[in-house]
N, C-alpha and C positions, 0 to 999 in steps of 0.2 A: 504494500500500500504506500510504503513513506516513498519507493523509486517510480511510483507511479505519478505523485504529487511532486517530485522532483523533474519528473518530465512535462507534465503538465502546464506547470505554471510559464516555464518559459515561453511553451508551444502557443501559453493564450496570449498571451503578452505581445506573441508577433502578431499572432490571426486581428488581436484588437488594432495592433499599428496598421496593417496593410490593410483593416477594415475602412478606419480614419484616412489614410491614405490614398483609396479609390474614392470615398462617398464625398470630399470635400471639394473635388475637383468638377465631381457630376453636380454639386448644387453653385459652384460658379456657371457652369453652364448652362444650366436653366435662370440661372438670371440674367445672364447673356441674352438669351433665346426670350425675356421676358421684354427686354431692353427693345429685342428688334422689334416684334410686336408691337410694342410703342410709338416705335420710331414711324412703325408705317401706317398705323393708324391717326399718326399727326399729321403724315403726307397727304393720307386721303383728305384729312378737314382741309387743309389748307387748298388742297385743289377745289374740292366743294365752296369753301367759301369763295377764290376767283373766279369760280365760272357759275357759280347760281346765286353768291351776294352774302353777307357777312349774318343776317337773321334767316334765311334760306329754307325750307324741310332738310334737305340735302345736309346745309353744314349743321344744324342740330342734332339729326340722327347720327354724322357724324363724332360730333358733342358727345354724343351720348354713348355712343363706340368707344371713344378714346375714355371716357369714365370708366368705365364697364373694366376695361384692359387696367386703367391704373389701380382699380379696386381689386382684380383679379392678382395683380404682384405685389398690392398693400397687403391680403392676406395671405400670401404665400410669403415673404421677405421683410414685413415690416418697415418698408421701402418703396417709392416708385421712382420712375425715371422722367424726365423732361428733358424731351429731345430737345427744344430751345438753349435752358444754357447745358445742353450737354452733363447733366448730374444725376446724381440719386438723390433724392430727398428723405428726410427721416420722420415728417411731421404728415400726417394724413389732411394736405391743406389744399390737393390740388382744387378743388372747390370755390376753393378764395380768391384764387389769381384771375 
């Protein structure tokens, strides 16, 4: 039992590092992948507003796409991105701007 517990421990100690060591790179990448989302759902408002006008159906449901998306990686990341200045934010304020 004690040369069991003596191999053990080290074996879990790696399986935990190389655990830590894949999972942390997979959740930069879905915030990556949450970021472009973003990013393209700002490009549609922005076209909607120049070609149908700034209070529009078009750029509202827009509007309301690009909500949707930043509420979508506020509760996944505690976090959204504003492809404007380029950042992540920490405060659930996109609403205010």
């Amino acid at each position: 039992m004690r040369n069991f517990l003596k191999r053990s421990i080290p074996a879990a100690a790696v399986m935990f590092t190389l655990f830590i060591g894949v999972a942390m790179p997979l959740r930069a990448d879905e915030r990556a992948e949450c970021q472009k989302r973003i990013e393209k759902t700002e490009a549609k408002l922005e076209k909607a507003v120049h070609k149908h006008g700034e209070r529009s159906r078009q750029a509202e449901n827009q509007r309301r796409a690009l909500n949707e998306e930043r509420e979508r990686c506020w509760n996944r990341y505690h976090s959204w991105y504003n492809g404007r200045d380029h950042q992540w934010h920490n405060e659930h304020d996109w609403d205010r701007r």
